[in-house]
N, C-alpha and C positions, 0 to 999 in steps of 0.2 A: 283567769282563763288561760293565760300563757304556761300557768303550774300545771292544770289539772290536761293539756293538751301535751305537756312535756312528761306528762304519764303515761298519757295512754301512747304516747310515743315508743316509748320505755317496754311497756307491758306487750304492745305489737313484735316489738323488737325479740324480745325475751323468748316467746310463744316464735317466731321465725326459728331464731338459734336451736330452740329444743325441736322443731319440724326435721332444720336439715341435716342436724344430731341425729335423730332415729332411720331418717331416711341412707346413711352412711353407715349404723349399725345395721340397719337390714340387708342391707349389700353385702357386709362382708359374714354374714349366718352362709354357711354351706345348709342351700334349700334348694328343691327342685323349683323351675322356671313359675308353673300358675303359684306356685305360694308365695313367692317373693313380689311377685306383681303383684296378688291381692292383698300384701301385709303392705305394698306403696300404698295401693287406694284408699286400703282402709286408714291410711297414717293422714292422708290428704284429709278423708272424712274428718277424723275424729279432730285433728290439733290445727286445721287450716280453719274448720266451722263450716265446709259444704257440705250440704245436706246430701249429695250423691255425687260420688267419681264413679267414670268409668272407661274402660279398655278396651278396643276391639282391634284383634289382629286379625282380616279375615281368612288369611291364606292359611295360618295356622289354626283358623277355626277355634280362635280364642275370644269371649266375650264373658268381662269382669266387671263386676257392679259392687260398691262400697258404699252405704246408705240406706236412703228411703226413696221411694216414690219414681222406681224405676225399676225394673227388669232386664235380663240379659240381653233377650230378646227387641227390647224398647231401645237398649243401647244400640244393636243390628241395626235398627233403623232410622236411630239420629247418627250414624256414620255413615251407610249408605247416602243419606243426604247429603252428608258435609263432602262425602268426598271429590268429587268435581271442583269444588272451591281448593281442597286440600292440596289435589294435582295441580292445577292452575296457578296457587300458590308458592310454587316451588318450595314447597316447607314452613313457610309462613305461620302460624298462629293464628287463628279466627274469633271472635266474636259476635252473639247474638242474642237478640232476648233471652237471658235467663240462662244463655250456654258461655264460656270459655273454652275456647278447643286447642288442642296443637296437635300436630303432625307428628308421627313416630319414624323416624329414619335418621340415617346420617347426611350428613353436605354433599350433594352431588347424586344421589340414591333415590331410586324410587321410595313413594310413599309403603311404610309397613303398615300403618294403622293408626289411630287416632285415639287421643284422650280426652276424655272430658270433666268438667265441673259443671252438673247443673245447677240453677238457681244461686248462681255462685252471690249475689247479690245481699245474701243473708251471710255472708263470712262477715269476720271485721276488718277484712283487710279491702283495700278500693282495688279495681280493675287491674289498676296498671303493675302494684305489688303481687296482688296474685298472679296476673300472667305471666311473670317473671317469675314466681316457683313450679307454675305449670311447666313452663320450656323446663326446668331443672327436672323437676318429675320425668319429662318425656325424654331428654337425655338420658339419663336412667334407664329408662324401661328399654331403650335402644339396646344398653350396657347388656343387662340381663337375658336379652334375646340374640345378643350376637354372642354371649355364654354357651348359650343353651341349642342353638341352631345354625346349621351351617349358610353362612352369609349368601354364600351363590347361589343355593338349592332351598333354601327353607325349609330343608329335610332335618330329623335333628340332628346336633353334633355329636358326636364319636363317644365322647365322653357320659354325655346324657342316656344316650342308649343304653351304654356299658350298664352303667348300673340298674338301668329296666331289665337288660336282657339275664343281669345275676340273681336278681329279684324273680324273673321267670323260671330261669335252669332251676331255683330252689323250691318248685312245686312240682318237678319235673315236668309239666305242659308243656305244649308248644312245638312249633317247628322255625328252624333257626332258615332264611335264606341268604345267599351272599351272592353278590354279582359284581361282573365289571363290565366294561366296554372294550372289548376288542377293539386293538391300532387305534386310539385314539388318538395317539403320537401323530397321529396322517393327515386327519383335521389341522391340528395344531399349524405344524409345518406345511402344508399345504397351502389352507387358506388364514390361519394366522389363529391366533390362542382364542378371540375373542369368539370368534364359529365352535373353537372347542368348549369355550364356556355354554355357548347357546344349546348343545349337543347335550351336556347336561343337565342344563335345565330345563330341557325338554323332556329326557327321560326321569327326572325326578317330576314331573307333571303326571308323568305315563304310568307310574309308581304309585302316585295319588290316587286314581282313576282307578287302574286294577286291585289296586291294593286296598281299598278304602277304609279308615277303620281299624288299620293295623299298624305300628309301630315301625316307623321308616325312618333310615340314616344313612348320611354320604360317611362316609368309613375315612376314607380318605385318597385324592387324587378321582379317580374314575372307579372306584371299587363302593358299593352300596351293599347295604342289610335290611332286613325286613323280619 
């Protein structure tokens, strides 16, 4: 008994290392943001044993399903549920029949979005090993979204755009907008940096709204594209 336990010890082990292997060569592949997130879930899927991961970032109106017996849509609304618990949580990790969840954000940050393993029950791994590669996953996905979007705005990063908007110029379509904020500087000094933060991310809300649909970026400092 103690042989045949000090295998599968072994074989758990084995099947980890080759997890967090793929999950570090997917990181470093130059990919746009949804295919790097969906080559995580599907890595959770296939070499963790859950029958379904999935993603939901809703500000970015991102929702990713790796598996079976779930939809984008079904994942909308086992986040919408979790989330209350998420908040509450200060970042925390949850558990529930048949789910595994963690929090998507950094230390100190509002909640981004939420991961999941359903029916995690069917891996061969026990609860407490999995939740521990789940926070590692959701670390991660943090990684790749503070890549790909700009931390204060949610709008994307400068970089990400770029190459949307080169990919555009080369069908000739389209019309290019760019904007800033007059005297921002006055906020800032006035009533202090943090008013000037908010003053942004209020007009990258207002960006969302009017613009809806269309490909948005903070450029950088108070200067935005669209």
């Amino acid at each position: 008994r103690q042989l045949r336990e000090g295998e599968r010890r072994l074989r758990l082990q084995v099947v980890e290392e080759r997890f967090l292997l793929g999950v570090e060569a997917s990181l470093q592949k130059a990919q746009a943001c949804e295919q790097a997130l969906q080559q995580l879930l599907q890595l959770c899927h296939e070499q963790l044993g859950v029958p379904a991961a999935w993603l939901v970032i809703p500000d970015k109106r991102l929702a990713l399903v790796a598996g079976d017996g779930i939809d984008a849509e079904a994942a909308r609304r086992a986040a919408a549920g979790l989330w209350p618990d998420a908040v509450a949580g200060a970042g925390s990790p949850g558990r529930r029949a048949g789910l595994l969840w963690a929090p998507i954000g950094s230390a100190g940050q509002p909640v981004q979005g939420l991961l999941g393993f359903e029916r995690w029950e069917r891996s061969r791994f026990d609860a407490t090993r999995l939740a521990r590669l789940l926070r590692y996953v959701a670390s991660h996905v943090g990684e790749v979204l503070n890549r790909s979007y700009d931390e204060l705005t949610g709008l994307l990063a400068w970089p990400l755009f770029e190459s949307e908007l080169a990919a555009a110029a080369a069908t000739g379509e389209g019309v290019l907008l760019v904007m800033d904020i007059d005297r921002l500087h006055v906020f800032n000094e006035t009533f202090g940096r943090e008013v000037g933060n908010e003053v942004l991310r209020h007009l990258a809300s207002v960006l969302r709204e009017a613009l809806s649909g269309q490909l948005l970026a903070r450029v950088t400092g108070d200067q935005f594209a669209a």
